[in-house]
C-alpha positions in Angstrom: 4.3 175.7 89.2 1.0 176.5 88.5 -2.6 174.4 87.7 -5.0 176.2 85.7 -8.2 174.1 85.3 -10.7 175.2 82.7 -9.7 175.5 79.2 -12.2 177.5 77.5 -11.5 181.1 75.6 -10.6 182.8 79.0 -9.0 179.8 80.9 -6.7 178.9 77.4 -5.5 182.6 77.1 -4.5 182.9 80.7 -2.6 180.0 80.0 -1.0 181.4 77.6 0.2 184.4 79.0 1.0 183.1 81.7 3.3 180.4 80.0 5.0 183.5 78.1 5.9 185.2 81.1 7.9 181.6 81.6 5.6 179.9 84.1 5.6 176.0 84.7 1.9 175.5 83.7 -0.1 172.2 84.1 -3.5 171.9 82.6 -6.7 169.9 82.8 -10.0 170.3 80.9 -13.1 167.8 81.0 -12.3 167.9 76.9 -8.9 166.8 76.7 -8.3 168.1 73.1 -9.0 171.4 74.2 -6.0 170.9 77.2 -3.9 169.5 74.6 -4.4 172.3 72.0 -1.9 174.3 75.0 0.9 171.7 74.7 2.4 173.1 71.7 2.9 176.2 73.4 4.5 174.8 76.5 1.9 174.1 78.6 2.0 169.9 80.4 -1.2 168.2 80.4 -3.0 165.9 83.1 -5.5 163.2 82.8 -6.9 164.2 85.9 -7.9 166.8 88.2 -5.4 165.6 91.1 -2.5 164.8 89.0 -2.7 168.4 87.5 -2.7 169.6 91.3 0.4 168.1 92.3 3.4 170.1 92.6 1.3 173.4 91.8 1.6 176.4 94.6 -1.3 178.2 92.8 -4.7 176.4 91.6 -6.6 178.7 88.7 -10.1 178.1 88.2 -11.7 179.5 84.8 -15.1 177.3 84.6 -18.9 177.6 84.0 -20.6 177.8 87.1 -20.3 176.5 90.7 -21.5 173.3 90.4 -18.1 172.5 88.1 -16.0 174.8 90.4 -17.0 172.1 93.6 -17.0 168.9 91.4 -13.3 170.0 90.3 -12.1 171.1 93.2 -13.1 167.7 95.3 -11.7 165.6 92.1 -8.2 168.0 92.5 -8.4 167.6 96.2 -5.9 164.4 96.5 -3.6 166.4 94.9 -3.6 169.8 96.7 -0.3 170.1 98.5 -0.5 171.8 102.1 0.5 175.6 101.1 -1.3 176.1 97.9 -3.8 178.4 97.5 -6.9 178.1 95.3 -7.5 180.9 93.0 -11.1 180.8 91.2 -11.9 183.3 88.5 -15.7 181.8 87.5 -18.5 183.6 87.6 -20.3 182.2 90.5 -22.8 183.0 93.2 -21.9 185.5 96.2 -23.6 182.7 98.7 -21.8 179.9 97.0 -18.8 181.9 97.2 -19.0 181.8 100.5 -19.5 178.2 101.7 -17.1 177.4 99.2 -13.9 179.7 100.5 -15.3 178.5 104.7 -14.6 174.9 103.4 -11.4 175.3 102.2 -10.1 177.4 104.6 -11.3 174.7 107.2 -9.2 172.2 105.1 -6.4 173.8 105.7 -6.5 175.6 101.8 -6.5 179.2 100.9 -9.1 180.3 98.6 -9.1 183.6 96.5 -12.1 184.6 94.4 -11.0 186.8 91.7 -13.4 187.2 89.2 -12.9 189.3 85.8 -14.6 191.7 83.6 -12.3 190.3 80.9 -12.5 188.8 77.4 -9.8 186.1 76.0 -8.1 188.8 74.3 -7.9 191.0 77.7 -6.4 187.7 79.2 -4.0 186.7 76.9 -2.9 190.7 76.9 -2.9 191.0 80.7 -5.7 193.8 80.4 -9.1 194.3 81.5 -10.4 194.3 85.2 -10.0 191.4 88.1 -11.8 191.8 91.5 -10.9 190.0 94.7 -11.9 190.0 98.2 -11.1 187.7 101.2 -8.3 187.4 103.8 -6.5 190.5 103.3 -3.0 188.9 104.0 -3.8 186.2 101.4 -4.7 189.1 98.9 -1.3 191.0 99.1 0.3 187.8 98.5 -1.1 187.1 96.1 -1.4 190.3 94.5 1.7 190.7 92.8 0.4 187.5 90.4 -2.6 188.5 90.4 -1.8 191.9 89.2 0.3 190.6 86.1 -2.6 189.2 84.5 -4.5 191.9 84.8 -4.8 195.7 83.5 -6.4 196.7 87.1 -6.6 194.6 90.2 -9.4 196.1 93.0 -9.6 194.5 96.3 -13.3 195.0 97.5 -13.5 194.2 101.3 -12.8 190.9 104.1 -15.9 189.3 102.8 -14.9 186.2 100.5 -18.4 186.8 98.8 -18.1 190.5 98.0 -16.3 190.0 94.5 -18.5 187.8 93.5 -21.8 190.4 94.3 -19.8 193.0 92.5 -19.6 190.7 89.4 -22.8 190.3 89.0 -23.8 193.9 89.4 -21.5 194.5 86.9 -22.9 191.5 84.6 -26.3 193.5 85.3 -24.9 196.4 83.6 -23.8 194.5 80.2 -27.3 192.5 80.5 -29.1 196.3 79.9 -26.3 197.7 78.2 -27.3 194.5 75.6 -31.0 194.8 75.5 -30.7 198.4 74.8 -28.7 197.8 71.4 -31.4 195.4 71.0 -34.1 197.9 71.2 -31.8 200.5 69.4 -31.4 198.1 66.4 -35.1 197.1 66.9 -36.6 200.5 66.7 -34.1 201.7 63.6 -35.9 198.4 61.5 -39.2 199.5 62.3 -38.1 203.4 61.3 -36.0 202.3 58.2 -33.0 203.0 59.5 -30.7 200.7 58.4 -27.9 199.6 61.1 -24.9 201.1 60.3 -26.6 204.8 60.2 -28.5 204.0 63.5 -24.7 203.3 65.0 -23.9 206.8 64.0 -25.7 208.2 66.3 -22.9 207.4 69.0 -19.9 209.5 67.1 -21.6 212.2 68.1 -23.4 211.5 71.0 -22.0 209.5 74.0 -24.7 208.3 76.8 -22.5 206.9 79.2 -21.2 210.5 80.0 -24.7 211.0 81.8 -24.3 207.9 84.4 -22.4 209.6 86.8 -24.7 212.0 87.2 -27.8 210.1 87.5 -26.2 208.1 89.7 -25.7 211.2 92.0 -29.4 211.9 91.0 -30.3 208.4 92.6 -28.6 208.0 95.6 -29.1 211.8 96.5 -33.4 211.4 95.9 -33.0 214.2 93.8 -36.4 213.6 91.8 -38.4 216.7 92.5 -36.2 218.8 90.2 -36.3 217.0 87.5 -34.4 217.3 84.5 -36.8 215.0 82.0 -40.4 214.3 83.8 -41.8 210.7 84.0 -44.5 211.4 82.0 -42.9 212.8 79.3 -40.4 210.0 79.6 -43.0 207.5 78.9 -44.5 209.8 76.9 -41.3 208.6 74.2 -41.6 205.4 75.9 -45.3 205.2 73.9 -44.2 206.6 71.2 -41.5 204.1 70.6 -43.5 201.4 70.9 -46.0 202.2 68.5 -43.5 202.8 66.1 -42.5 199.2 66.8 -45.9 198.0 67.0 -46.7 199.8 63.6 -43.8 197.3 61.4 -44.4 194.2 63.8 -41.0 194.6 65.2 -40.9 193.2 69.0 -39.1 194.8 71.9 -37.4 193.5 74.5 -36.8 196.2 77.4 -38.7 199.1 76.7 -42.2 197.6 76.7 -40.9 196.6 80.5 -40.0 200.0 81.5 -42.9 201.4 80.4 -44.8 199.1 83.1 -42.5 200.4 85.5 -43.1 203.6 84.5 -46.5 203.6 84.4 -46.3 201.9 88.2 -44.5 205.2 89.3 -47.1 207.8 88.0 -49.8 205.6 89.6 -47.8 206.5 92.9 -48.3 210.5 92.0 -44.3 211.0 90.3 -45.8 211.5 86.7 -43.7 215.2 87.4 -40.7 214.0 89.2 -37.6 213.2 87.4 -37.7 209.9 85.6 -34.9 208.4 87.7 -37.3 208.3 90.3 -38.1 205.0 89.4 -35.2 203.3 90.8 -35.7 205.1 94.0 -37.4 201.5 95.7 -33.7 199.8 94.7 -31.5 202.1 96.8 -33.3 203.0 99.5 -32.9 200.6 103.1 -35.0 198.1 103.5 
């Protein structure tokens, strides 16, 4: 039997895949009518955090942050039966992470991290990404239930903390990845480009096929051949901003990359490659 604690658009749709695959699975959520919704579909609810905990050989963990991770765990405690192992998917902090798998392990409890880069439809379709890392042991037994609700399961290392820091790099990404549509959008309003032609641009052009390579720009310190120059880089940088500036359309990003920018050709890189300046982030400290 399973407890899955956290009934929110990811936590519910685990549930319910989980329950289709013809799993025994109790739930508890601080709103009750959202545990209940899962009844109809098989799922047992429990009034508590420890009654939900009883019985179960795996305790899931879909929650906001760490603060509800610790206050539901040490409510569920009483209930945790010698043998179960915890299994937290929440977003939470690498340090956190940490403390929180040494105390349970000192109880006696395994804890797995596995965090996703997963929407409710990838968990109700067993799709999308889940990372892990911890007790190596713990991870290949778990990994055959792990890897059921998910499209791709990636152990990351010993360190209980090290999915968590790879989450968040990955969060990072989707952060920029954000902002830049923001900008995008931004800058088509202030050009009279409406939307849906901006958006065109992507049939035909796909940036993500130039990461790779400036990764391999990055971590290489290739700058001093440089494929676009910082200073014509923020050259367009200007530009786009007083195309903003001219309609009264704010920015979000861009007017902060131009300060970085503009730091780097202060250093004397106004004719390396651009990428130079993320060449502070990777090198040792």
């Amino acid at each position: 039997m399973i407890a899955f604690y956290g009934m929110g658009l990811l936590g519910s749709n685990f549930t319910r895949a989980l329950l289709r695959r013809g799993e025994r699975v109790q739930v508890w959520n601080r709103t009750p009518e959202r545990a209940r919704a899962l009844e109809a579909e098989g799922a047992v609810t429990a009034p508590d955090p420890a009654d939900a905990a009883r019985g179960a050989e795996r305790i899931h963990l879909a929650l906001s942050d760490d603060a509800a991770v610790d206050d539901v765990l040490e409510r569920a405690r009483p209930g945790i039966g010698a043998g179960a192992i915890i299994v937290d998917h929440t977003t939470t902090s690498p340090s956190s992470t940490a403390t929180r798998a040494a105390r349970w392990t000192g109880r006696g409890i395994g804890f797995q991290h596995a965090p996703v880069f997963m929407g409710p439809q990838n968990a109700l379709e067993s799709t999308g990404v889940m990372l892990a890392s911890g007790d190596r042991a713990r991870f290949d037994a778990l990994s055959p239930a792990l890897s059921a609700m998910t499209g791709k399961l990636l152990y990351l290392g010993s360190e209980p903390e090290r999915a968590a820091a790879f989450k968040l790099l990955g969060n990072t990404f989707l952060m920029f990845i954000t902002s830049g549509l923001r900008d995008f959008f931004a800058l088509g309003k202030a050009l009279g480009i409406a939307p849906g032609d901006a958006a065109s641009l992507f049939q035909f052009w796909n940036p993500g096929l130039t990461v790779p390579a400036r990764i391999d720009r990055i971590l290489a310190a290739n700058f001093s051949a440089p494929s676009w120059e910082l200073a014509m880089a923020r050259k367009d940088a200007r530009l786009v901003m007083e195309a903003a500036r001219s309609s009264n359309v704010p920015l979000a990003a861009v007017p902060a990359i131009a300060e970085e920018m503009d730091r780097w050709i202060a250093r004397g890189h106004a004719h390396d490659d651009w990428t130079v300046i993320a060449a502070d982030a990777t090198r040792e400290p």
